[in-house]
Structure formats: C-alpha cells, structure tokens
C-alpha positions in Angstrom: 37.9 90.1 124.3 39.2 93.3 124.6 42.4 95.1 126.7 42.2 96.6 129.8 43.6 100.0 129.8 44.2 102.6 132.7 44.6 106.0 131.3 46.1 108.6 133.7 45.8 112.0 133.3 44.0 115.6 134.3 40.7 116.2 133.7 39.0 117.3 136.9 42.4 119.3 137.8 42.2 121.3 134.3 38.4 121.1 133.3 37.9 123.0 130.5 37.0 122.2 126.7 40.2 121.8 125.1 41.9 119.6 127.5 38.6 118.0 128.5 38.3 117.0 124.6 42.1 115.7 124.1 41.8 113.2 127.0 38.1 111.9 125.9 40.0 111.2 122.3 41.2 108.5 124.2 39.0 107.4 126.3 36.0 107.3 123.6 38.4 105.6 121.0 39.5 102.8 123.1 36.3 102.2 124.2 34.9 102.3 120.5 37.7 99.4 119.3 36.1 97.3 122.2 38.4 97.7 125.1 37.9 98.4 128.6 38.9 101.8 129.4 39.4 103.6 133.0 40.2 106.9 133.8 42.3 107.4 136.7 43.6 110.9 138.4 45.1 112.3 142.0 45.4 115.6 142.5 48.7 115.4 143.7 50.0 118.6 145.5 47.6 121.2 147.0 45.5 123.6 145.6 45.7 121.4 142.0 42.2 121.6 140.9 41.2 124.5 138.9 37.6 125.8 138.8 36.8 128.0 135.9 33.7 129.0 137.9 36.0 131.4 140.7 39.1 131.6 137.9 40.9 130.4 140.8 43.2 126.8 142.0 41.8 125.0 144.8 41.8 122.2 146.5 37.6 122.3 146.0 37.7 119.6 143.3 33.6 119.8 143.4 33.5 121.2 139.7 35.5 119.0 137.8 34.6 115.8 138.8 30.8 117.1 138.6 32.0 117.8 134.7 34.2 115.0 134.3 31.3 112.6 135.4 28.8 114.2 133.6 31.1 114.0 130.4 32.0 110.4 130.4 28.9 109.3 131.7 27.1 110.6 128.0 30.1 108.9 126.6 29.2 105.4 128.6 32.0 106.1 130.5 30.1 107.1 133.6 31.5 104.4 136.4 35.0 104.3 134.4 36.8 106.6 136.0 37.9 108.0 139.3 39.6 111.3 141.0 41.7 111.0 144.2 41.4 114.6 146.1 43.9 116.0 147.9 42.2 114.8 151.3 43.0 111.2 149.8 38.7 110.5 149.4 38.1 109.1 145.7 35.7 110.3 143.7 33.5 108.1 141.4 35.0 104.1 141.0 36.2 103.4 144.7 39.5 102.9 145.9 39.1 98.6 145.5 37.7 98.9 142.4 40.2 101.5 141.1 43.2 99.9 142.3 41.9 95.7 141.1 41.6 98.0 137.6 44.9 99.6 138.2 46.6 96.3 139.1 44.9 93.8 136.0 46.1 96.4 133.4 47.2 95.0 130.2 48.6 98.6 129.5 48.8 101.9 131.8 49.3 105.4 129.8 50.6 108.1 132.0 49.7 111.2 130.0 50.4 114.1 132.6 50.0 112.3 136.1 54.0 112.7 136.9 53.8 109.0 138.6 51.3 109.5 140.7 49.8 106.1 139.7 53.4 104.3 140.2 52.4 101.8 143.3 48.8 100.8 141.8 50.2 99.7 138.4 53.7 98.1 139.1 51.9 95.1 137.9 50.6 96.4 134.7 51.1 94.3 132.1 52.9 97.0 129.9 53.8 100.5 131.2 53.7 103.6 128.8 54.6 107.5 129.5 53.5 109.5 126.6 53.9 113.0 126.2 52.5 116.4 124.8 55.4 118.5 125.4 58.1 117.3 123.0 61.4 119.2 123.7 60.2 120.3 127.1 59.7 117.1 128.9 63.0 115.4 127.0 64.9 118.0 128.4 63.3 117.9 131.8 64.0 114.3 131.9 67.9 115.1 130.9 67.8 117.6 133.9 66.2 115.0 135.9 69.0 112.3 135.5 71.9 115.1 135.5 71.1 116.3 138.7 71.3 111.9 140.5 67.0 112.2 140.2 65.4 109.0 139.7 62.5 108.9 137.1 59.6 106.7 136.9 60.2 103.0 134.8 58.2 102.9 131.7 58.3 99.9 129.0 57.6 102.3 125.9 58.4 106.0 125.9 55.6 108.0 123.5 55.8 111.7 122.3 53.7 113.7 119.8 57.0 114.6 118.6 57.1 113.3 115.4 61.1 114.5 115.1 61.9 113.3 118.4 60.9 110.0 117.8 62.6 109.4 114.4 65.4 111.7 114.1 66.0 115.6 113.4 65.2 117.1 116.5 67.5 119.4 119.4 65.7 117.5 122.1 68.0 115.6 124.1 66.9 112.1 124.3 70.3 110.4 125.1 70.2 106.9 125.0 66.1 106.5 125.4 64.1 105.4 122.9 60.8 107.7 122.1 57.9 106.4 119.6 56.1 108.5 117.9 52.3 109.2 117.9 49.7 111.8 116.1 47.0 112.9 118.5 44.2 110.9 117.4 40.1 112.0 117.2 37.1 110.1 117.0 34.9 111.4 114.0 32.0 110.9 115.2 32.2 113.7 117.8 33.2 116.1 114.5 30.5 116.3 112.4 30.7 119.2 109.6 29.3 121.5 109.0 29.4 125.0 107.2 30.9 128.1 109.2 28.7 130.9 109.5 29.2 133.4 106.8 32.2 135.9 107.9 33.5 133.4 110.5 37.1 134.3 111.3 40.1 131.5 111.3 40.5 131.1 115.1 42.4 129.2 117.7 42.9 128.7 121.2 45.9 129.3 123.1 47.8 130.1 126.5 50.5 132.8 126.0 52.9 131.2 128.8 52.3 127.6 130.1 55.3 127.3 132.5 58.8 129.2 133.0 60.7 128.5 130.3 63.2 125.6 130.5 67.1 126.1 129.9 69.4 123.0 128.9 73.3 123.9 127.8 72.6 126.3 124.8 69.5 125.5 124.6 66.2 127.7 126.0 62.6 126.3 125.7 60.3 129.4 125.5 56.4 130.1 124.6 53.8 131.2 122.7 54.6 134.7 123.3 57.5 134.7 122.1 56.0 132.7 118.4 53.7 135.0 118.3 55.7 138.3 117.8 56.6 136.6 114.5 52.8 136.6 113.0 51.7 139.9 115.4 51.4 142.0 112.5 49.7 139.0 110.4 46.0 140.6 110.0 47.6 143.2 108.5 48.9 141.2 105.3 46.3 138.8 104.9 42.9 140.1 103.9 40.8 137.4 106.4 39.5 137.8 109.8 41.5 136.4 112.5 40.8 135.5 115.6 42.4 134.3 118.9 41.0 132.8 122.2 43.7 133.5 124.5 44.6 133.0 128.1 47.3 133.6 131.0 49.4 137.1 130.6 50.4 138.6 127.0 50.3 141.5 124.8 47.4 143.8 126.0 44.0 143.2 123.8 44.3 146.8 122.9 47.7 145.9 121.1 45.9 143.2 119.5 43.3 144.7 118.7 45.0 147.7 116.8 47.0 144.9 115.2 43.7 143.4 113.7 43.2 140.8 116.0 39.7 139.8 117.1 40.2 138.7 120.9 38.4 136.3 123.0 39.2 134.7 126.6 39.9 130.9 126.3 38.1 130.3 129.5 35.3 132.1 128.0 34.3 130.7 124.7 35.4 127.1 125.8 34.2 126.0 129.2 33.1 122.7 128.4 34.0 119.8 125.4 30.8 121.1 123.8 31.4 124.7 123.8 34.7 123.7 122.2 33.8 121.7 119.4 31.0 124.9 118.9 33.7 127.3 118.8 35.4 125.2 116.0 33.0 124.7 114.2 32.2 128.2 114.5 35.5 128.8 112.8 36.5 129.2 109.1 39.7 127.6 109.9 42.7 127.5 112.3 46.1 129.9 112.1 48.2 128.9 114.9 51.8 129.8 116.2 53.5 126.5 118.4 55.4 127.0 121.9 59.2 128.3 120.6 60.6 125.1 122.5 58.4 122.8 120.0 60.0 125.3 117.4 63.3 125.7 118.4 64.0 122.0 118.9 62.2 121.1 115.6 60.0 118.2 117.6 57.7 117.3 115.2 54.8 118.4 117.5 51.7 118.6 116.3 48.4 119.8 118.3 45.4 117.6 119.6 43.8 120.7 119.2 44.5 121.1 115.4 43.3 117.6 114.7 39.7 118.6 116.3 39.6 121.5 113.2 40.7 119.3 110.6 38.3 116.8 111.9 35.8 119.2 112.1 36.7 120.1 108.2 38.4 123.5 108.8 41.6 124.1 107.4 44.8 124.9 109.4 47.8 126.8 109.0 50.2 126.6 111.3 53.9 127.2 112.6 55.7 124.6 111.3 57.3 122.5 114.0 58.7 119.8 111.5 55.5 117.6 111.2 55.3 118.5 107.5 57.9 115.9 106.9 55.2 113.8 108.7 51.9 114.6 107.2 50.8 115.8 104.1 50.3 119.7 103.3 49.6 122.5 101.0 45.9 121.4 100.6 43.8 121.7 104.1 47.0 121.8 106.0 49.8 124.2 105.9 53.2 124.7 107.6 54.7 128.4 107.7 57.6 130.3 108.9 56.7 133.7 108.4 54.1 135.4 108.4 54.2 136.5 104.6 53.9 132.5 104.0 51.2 132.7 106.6 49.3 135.0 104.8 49.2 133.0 101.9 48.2 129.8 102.9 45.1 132.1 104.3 44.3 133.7 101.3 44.9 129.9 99.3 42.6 128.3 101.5 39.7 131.4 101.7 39.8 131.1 97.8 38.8 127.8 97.8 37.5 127.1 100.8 35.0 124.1 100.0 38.5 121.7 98.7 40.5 122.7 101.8 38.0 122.0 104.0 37.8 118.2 101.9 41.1 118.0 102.2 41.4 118.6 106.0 38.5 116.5 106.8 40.6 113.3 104.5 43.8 114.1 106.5 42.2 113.5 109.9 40.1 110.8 108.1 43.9 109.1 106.5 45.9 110.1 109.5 44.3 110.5 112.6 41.0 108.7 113.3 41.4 106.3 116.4 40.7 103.5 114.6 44.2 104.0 112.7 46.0 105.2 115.0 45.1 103.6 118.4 45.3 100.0 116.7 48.8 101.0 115.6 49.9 102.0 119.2 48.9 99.0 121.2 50.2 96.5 118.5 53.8 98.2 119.3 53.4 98.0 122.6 52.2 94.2 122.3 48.8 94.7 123.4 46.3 92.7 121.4 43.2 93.8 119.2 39.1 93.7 119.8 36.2 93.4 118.0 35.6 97.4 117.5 32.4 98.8 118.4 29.7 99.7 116.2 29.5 104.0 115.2 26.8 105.5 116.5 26.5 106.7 112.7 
C-alpha cells in the first residue's frame, strides 16, 4: 500500500504551461510509484488568480480550476485535488474530504502555498517545505527571523539548490538544514521527436519575478539583469535563437536588432500541452538563470530545463553551480559568458543527433521520478509502493 501525500501549491492561481507542467511532475510521478496523491490550493489574498484569458489578476478563479480539472482529470487525477477561493467555497474535492486527506497525510509538501495549509496538516505524519527559489527564499527566511517573525514548522527543509543543500553557496541558511532535490519529469509525457528543420534553441522566461531582495552585502536580482551578459549572443553564434518572454524588459525592437527571435510566454504556452509543443518545437534550450541563483552560486537548476532534456533537446545554460552536480559538456552545458555560450551552441548544432542522446540519458540517469521521487520520501521516512505500470 502506498503513501498518502498532500501536495500544496499554485496551479489555478498561475495557470499556464510551464508552471502547470512542473507541479503535474509531481503529481503524475507519485501517482505512477502507486501512491495516493492530492492537490491542494487557497488563493490566499485577493485578486490571486490569474487568467491568461483577460491578462489580468482576479479574484474570478473560473479559468484555472476549469484547466486544472481538466488537466488532472486526463491524468486520473480528476477528484484529487481541490482550490479554496478567496470567498472560502472549494472547488473540486470538498472541504471534509480535503481536510480527512489533509489530516491522514503520511507526508505534506508545501511547494509555494506560504502556509496556507498550516491548520489542516498539523497532523501530517511528516511535514516538508521545498523550494524553487534557492537564495531568494533562504534569505527571505533570514529576514523573516531577523525582524522577531515566526515561520511555519517543517520536519525536512528541500531546495533545488543543489549548493545550498551541500555546501558552496552565499545563501544564508544559518543553523537549518536544507536537502537537496533535482526537479524531477515523468518520461512518458516527453516523447521525442525530431525538431522541425531550422527550429531555433528557445526558452521561456519572465524578465522580473519580484523586487529584488537585499540581505547585508548581498542583492538578489533577475533575469534582466543575466541577460545583459548574453544580449549580444546571436551575434557570435551562427544558430537561431529564440526567447518566449514575459513581464517588462528590453523592448522587442532591441531584441530583435540584437538577433533575437521574440515570442510572448503567455502566447506560445497557455496550457501543459502547448508547452511541451513549444519544446519540442525547439532545437534546444539557451537559457540565462535569475542573478540571485547566480550570485549566491545555489546550485539551481530549472524544472523547465529538465522538460527539454526530457524531451531530447540539448541545453546550455548560465551556470548556477549544478555542474558540480550533474554531468556536462555532452547534451548539457554550463557557461559564463557568452563567447562560451556560443560554443556550446555551435558544439551541440554540429552534432546534434549525440547531444540530443545525451540529454535525453541525463533526464533518463538523473531525473525521472522513479529515481528521484523514491529517493526523496525514503529521506523523509516515508515508505515505498508497488509502482504503476507505463502507459508505454
């Protein structure tokens, strides 16, 4: 018999592909390894939900759960989960089925809901906050217990931080102890296939998440300000490039003198699907990281990137530290500037075929769920189940 895990987090506040697709990593993966899986999610504060469909933050919460429900429920997962508007009505399981779930929990993950599931799961069996935003959320944290805050009890802090989690980073951890975790994908949902001929490396990014966050000498910044180091990157490497961007940045005319191809993130990934088709679409990934992932060497590494190199498609990226983590210079790369950049671009386009092998093997080695979720709830004393059958 398998677990019973409660999974909080934000998929009908933040409904689009790419965090839609992250969150379903999970939810798909435990279920696969033949535990019992629940979504749970309040919206929190007002005006919380975001609806791609008016560009706008509401407290209308009508389109994500319609595409949250629709999602889990081709996924099996269609009475596992359930929203809590701002009104306080729930949305999908009920309130006494959510909260018995909540309450006979071998194991909560809080992955974004800032405590808002506290109450329901003080009787968890295990309680575990992991994190996305290594650097960031250490040093909010810090902040938090400098200033007399109290902060919500966990029994295992997680971060994809690789460095945060086993030494080398700037991020202030004090006297917690973070474990380390790579974002995991289900490769079943990846299957591979050739990009069309001329297809551009891509990605998908925001230019500024969030002001940026000051501790002592230390200032936690964005992509914008990565991304000044590679502007001038189409110019030295002789591949299309491509970037799917949102939130305010360089103008696209600046870009697109620069030699950057431009495309709206909302635009080209509204849903998991359209996501996974823009990847695939893709001859590869080039990617600069948030300048607080960079400047406190965390280790990050992105949820996103694992869906290329599940997909097969290569990835270059600004290196973070988790190249002391994972293996590269053949279907991954880690750069610094953009004349390595342009390298690894040109390596990979002249032999495209064995980088896109090689990628595919590294999410294969390092990232499917059934290594990597296995791993996490044996540390956190949760035990195994008979794994599902693939779907092939």
């Amino acid at each position: 018999m398998g677990a019973r895990v409660v999974l909080a987090s934000y998929m009908v506040r933040y409904p689009l592909g790419g965090m839609l697709s992250w969150v379903l990593q999970y939810l798909v993966g435990f279920r696969r390894l033949g535990h019992e899986i629940v979504h749970v999610e309040k919206a929190g504060w007002a005006n919380a939900c975001f609806d791609p469909s008016r560009e706008a933050m509401t407290d209308d919460c009508a389109f994500g759960t319609r595409a949250v429900g629709e999602l889990l429920a081709r996924h099996g997962l269609g009475d596992r989960w359930c929203f809590v508007d701002a009104a306080g009505r729930t949305h999908g399981m009920s309130r006494a089925r959510v909260e018995e779930a909540c309450a006979g929990a071998d194991v909560f993950i809080d992955m974004g809901a800032h405590g808002d599931w506290d109450a329901e799961t003080q009787r968890a069996g295990v309680r575990v906050l992991l994190e996305a935003e290594p650097g960031f959320t250490q040093v909010k944290r810090a902040r938090a217990r400098a200033a007399g805050r109290s902060l919500a009890a966990y029994d295992f802090l997680y971060t994809v931080g690789q460095n945060v989690a086993k030494g080398g980073s700037a991020a202030p951890t004090e006297e917690e102890v973070w474990r380390a975790i790579l974002p995991p994908v289900d490769l079943d949902l990846f299957p591979v296939t050739a990009p069309p001929a001329g297809a551009p490396f891509t990605t998908v990014m925001n230019w500024k998440s969030y002001e940026p966050v000051v501790w002592g000498d230390l200032t936690l910044r964005h992509k914008d300000v990565e991304f000044e180091k590679f502007a001038d990157l189409p110019r030295r490497a002789r591949v299309p490039l491509e970037i799917a961007v949102s939130g305010r940045g360089p103008s696209r005319e600046r870009l697109e003198a620069l030699g950057w191809r431009v495309e709206s993130a909302h635009a080209v990934t509204p849903t998991v699907d359209a996501f996974l088709s823009y990847v695939r679409r893709s001859r590869g990934e080039f990617a600069v990281a948030k300048h607080g992932f960079v400047v406190t060497r965390s280790g990050w590494f992105s949820d996103r990137t694992s869906a290329y190199l599940a997909s097969g498609r290569p990835a270059v990226l600004e290196e973070t530290g988790f190249s002391a983590h994972l293996p590269c210079g053949e279907g991954l790369f880690a750069v610094t500037r953009p004349e390595e950049a342009a390298a690894a671009l040109e390596e990979i386009a002249g032999d495209w075929p064995r980088h896109a092998r090689a990628a595919r093997e590294i999410a294969r080695e390092h990232l499917d769920v059934r290594r990597v979720l296995p791993r996490f709830l044996e540390e956190v004393g949760v035990g195994r189940a008979r794994p599902l059958p693939s779907p092939g």
